[in-house]
N, C-alpha and C positions, 0 to 999 in steps of 0.2 A: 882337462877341466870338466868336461860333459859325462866322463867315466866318475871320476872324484864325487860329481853332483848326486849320480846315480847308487854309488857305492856308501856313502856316507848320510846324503841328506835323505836318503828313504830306510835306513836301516828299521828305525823305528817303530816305523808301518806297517814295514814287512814282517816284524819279527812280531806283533801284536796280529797280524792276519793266518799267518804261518800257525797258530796255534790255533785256532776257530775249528770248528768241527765241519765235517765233510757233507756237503750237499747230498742230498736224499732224493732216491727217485720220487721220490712224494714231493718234492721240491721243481725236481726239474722236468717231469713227465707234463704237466702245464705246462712249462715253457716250451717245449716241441710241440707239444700238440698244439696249444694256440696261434705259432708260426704255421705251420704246417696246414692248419685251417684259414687261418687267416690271409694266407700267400696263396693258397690251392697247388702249391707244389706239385710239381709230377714222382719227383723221390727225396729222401733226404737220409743223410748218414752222418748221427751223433756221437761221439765217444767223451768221454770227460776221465780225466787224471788225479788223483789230490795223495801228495804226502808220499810219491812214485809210485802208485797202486795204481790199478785202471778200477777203479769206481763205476763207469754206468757207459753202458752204449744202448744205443736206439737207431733203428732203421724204419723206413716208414716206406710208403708210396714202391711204385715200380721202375723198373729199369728201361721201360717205352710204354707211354700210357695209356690204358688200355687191351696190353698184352696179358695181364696174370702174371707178369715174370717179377717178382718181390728184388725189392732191392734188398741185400744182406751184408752184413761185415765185409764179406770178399769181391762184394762188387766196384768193377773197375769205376772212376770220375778221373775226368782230367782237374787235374791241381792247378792247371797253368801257372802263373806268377808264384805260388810257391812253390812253383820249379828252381828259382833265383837261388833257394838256400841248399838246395840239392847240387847246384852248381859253384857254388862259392867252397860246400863243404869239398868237393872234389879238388878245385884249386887248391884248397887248406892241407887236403892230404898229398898232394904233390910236391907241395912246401917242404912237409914234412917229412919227405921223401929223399929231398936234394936235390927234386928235378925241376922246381920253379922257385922263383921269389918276390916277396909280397913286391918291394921294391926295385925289380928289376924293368928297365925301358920294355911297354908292349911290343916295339919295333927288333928286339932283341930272340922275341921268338918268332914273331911274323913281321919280317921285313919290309912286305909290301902295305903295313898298315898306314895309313897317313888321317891326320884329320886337316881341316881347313886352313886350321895355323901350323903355319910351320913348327912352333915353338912347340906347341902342343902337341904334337906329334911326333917330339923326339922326347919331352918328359911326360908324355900319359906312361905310367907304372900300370903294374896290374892291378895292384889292389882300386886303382883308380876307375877300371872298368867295371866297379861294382857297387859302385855308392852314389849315382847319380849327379854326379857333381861336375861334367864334363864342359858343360856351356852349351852344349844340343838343348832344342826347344823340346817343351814334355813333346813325347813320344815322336820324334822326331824321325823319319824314316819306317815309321810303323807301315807304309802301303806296301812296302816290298814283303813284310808278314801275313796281312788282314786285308782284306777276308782271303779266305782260304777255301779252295786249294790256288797256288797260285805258280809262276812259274823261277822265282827270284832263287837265288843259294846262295850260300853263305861265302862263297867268294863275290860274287853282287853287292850284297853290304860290307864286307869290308872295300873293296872301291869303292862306295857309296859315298862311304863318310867326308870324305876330301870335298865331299859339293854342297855337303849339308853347312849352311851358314851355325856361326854359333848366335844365340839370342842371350847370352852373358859371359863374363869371363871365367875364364877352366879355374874351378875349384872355390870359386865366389859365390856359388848358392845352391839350391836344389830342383832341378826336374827330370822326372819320374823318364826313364828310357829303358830300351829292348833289346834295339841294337848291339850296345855295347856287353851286355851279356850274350850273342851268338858270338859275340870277336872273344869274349874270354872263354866260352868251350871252343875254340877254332886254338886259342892260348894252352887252354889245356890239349889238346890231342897233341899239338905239336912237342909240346914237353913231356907230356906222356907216351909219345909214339904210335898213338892209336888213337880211334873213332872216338868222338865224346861219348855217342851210347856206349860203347864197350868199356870205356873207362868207368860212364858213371855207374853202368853196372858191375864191373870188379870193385869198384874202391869204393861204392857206396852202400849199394845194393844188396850184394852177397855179403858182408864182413854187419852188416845190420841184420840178415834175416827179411827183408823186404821182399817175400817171393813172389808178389804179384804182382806189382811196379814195372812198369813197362815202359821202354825208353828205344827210340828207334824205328825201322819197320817190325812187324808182327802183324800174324795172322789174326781175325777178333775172334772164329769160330773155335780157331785151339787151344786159345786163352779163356775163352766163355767168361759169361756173368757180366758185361760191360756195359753199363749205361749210356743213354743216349740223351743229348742236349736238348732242349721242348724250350718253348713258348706258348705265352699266353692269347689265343686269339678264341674271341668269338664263345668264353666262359669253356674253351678246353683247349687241357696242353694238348700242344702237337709236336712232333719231334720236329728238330731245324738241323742243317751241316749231318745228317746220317751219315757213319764209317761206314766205306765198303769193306768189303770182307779183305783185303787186303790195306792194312794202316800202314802209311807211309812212315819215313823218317825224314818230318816235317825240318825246314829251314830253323825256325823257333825255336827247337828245343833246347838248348841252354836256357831258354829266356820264360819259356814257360810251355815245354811240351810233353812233359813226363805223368802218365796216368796210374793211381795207385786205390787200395782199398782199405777204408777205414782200418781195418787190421795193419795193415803195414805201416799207416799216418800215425797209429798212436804208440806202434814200436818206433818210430823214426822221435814223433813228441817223448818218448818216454828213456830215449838215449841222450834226450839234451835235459831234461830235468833229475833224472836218476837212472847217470849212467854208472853200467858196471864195471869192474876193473879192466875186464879184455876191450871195452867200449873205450873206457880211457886211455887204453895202447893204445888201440886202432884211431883216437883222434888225441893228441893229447890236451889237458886243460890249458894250456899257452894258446893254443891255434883257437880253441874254443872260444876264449877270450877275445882274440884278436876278430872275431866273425862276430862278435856280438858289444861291438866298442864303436860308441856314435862317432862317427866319422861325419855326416853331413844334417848339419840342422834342418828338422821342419818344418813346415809352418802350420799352429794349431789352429784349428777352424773355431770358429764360435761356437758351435754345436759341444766339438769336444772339450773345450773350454766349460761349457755348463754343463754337461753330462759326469762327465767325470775328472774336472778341476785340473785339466794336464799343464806341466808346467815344464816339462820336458819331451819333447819328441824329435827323432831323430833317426837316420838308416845309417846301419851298419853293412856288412857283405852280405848282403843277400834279407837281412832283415830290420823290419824298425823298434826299436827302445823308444819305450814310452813312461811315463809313469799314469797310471790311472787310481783315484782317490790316492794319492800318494805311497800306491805297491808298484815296484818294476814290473815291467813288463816287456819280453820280447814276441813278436809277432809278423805275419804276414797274411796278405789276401792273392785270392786267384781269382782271374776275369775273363772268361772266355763264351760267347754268344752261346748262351744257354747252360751256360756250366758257372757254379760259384760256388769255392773254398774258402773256408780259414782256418789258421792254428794261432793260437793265443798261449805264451806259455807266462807260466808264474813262479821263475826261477828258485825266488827265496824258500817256496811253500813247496817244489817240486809235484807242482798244480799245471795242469794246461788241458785243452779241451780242443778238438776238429770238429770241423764243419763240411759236409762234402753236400751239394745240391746241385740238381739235373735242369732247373728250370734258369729262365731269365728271370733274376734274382735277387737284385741288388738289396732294396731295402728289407727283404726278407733276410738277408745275410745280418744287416747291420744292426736290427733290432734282436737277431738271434745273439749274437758274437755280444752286444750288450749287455741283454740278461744274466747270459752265461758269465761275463765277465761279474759281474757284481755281484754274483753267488760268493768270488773270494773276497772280492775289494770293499762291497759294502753288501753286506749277507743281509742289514736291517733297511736297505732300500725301497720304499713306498712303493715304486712305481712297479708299473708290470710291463708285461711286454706293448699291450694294447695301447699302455701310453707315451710308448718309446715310438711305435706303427703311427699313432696319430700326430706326434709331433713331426713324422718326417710325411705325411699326407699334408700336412698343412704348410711345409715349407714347399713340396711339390707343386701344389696349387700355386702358389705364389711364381714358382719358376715357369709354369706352365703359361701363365699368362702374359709373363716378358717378353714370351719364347714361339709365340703365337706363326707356322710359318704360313709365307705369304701366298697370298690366289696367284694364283698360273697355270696355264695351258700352252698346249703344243707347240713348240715356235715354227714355222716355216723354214723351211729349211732354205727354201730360194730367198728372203729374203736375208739370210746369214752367208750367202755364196761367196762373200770376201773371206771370211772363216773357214772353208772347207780348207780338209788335207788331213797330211800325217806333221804332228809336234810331236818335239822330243826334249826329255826335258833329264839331263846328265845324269841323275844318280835315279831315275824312274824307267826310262826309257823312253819307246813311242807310244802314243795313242792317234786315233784317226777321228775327225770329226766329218762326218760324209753323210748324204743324204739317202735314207730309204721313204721309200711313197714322198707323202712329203713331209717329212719327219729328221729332223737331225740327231744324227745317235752318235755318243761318248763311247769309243771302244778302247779299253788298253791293254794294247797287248801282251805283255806278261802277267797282268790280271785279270786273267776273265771276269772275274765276278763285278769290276767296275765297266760295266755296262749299265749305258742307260738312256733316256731321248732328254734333247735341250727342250727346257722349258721358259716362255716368258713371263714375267712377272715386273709386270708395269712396264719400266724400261731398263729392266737389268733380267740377264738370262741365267738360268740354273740348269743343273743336270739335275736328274730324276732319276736313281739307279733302280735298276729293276729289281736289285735284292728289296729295296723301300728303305732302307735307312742310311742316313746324315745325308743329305743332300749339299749339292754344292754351288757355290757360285761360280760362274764363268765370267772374268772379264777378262774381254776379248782387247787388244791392241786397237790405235788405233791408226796403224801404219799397217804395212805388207812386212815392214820388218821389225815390229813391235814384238814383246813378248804375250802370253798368257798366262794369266795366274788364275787360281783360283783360291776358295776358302768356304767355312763351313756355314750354309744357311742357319744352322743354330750352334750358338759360339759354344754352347754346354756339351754340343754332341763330343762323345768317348774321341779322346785325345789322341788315339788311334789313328785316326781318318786325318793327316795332317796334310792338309791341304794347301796348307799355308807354305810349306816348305819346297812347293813346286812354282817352276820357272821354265813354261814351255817356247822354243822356238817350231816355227815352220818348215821344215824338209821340202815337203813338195807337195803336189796336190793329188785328192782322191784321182783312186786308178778306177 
């Protein structure tokens, strides 16, 4: 029905935008440069599509701020989350292969996979590990990924899942997860016979042309050119999470851990808009289809309801259908602390445009990815960027002030001594709550990076992580054989940090 809607009730739109003439650097040179000043960016990497041409690329800023090193077409950016579609298309081609199938039980190639319900764990399918539709709470088990570096693998999360409560019924709505894309590359190696990097590079990689797309471990000094994630502090980017010279083969990467360069983003865009005939062996239009066919409703925010009138939105394997001013549209974003992507494509017009950015980013992304959209969908749009940046500072404000967190200082640690020890909490593991000077410090041990001292505030205690961000609640039991739960001092904080989805017990006490 949701394909039907998309295929018929937009034809119209599409075919009356399809013919509009192609955006002009004179057009869109504004549009970057005013993001780009108006964000203070540390880099940023445009490319734009129309009619299967590439039309216009622009690079800006550097590769670490204040080095001289230019960011350029071949400079590496982590894509993260649209890594998703780099993973579903590998599934696709395995399909295609004889070696997997959409609809075959996930327990079929990994037997040890279980979720919570029983039921649901003998008919989760594959295709079901890729549409968000599982009944996991958004991002549900995201601390065994984020922050990073950490110590969790991808056997970790699949035991994981059997503890993670569901927060609705499998295949009754939408929230956004991670997990279940490491179980479908863990899906794929198995039916392929090999590493997910290794796969995604034969069956993705190489058969595209993609030659600097990197997936796995690698060296960063023999690859050169790779940009580095900044933030904003104190009126200059700084770089945040620096690679050492030695890049892991992060747990994540089905889920969003694959780094590429505007050159290769706009051949990978430019295989799904106007592919060629060996492009159409190598994937065929059936499976094409089948990756880009709304599988799970979303839900439209009021923003994109007045922006651009959507009346359909929806995820498919690895990407979302939308329609915006009533043209189709497939898409995806990337989120990863200090790094933000997008690709927007505009099937009918064989249009689409990337976004690759080095900085913490968000509304920079969202007012870019708008502009550029309305170049195809509404070319006579009034507004500019400046008043797309101010309408989302004015909603900022407003969330800033709900979100206000609260005064607190150091708790005592002797007064919390009924709290000391190591919890363990089944699909996270242990953490220790134990006293240094007099200070209570949060440590977990497969996470380094979630360290941090208990703080009081009023008469409820938080942790205080030393990275400085989502802080958390602590409540504590009030037995010796209670549980501890926690949850996010600010409910908006990135859905990542799900704090919500632990349940600690007691082990035993600081050694």
């Amino acid at each position: 029905m949701l394909r039907w809607m998309v295929a018929i009730g937009l034809v119209v739109a599409t075919s009356v935008a399809s013919a509009a003439d192609s955006p002009t650097a004179a057009q869109l040179d504004p549009i970057v440069d005013t993001v780009m000043a108006r964000y203070h960016l540390a880099g940023l990497a445009v490319g734009v599509i129309d009619h299967g041409q590439l039309i216009y690329t622009r690079t800006l800023g550097e590769r670490v701020a204040g080095s001289g090193q230019p960011i350029t077409p071949d400079t590496l950016f982590k894509i993260a989350s649209n890594s998703k579609a780099m993973t579903s298309t590998l599934l696709a081609r395995l399909v295609q292969e004889g070696k997997l199938r959409w609809d075959a039980p996930v327990r079929s190639y990994l037997p040890g996979f279980r979720m919570a319900d029983p039921w649901v764990t003998e008919h989760m399918q594959v295709g079901d590990l890729l549409t968000h539709r599982s009944g996991l709470r958004e991002g549900a088990g995201d601390l065994m990924l984020w922050p990073e570096p950490n110590e969790f693998t991808r056997e970790d999360i699949v035991h994981a899942l059997a503890y993670l409560k569901p927060a609705y019924s499998f295949r009754a709505g939408y929230a956004y997860d991670n997990l279940l894309y490491v179980v479908a590359g863990e899906v794929a190696a198995a039916a392929g016979h090999d590493r997910y990097d290794a796969l995604l590079r034969r069956e993705v990689f190489q058969p595209l042309g993609l030659t600097r797309c990197q997936i796995g471990a690698w060296h960063r000094d023999d690859v050169g050119n790779v940009a580095q994630p900044h933030t904003r502090e104190h009126d200059r980017n700084l770089v945040i999470n620096a690679d050492d010279a030695q890049i892991p083969d992060i747990t994540s990467a089905a889920a969003g851990g694959v780094r590429c360069s505007l050159t290769d983003m706009l051949a990978w865009a430019r295989n799904w808009v106007a592919p060629t005939p060996q492009q159409l062996q190598w994937l065929t239009p059936e499976q094409r289809q089948i990756l880009w066919t709304p599988y799970t409703p979303m839900p439209i925010s009021a923003r994109r309801r007045a922006w651009d009138g959507t009346r359909l939105y929806a995820y498919g394997y690895g990407w979302r259908i939308a329609d915006v001013d009533g043209v189709h549209t497939v898409s995806h974003t990337g989120t990863l602390s200090g790094m933000y992507s997008a690709m927007t494509l505009l099937p009918d017009r064989k249009a689409g445009f990337v976004v690759l950015i080095n900085s913490e980013a968000e509304d920079a992304r969202t007012v870019l990815v708008e502009a550029l959209t309305k170049q195809f969908t509404s070319p006579g749009d009034a507004h500019d960027v400046n008043w797309y940046a101010d309408q989302l500072d004015q909603a900022a404000a407003t969330t800033r002030k709900a979100s206000t967190p609260p005064a607190s200082q150091p708790a005592k640690a002797d007064a919390l001594r009924n709290q000391w020890g190591q919890w363990r909490a089944p699909w996270f593991g242990a953490i220790t709550l134990c006293p240094k000077g007099d200070a209570l410090r949060f440590v977990a041990t497969k996470s380094p990076r979630l360290t941090g001292t208990v703080m009081r505030a009023g008469q409820r205690f938080l942790v205080h992580w030393d990275h400085g961000d989502a802080d958390a609640w602590l409540n504590f039991p009030g037995d010796a054989h209670g549980s501890l739960h926690m949850s996010k001092v600010d409910p908006a904080a990135d859905f990542s940090y799900d704090f919500e989805d632990l349940t600690f017990h007691r082990e035993r006490g600081c050694e």
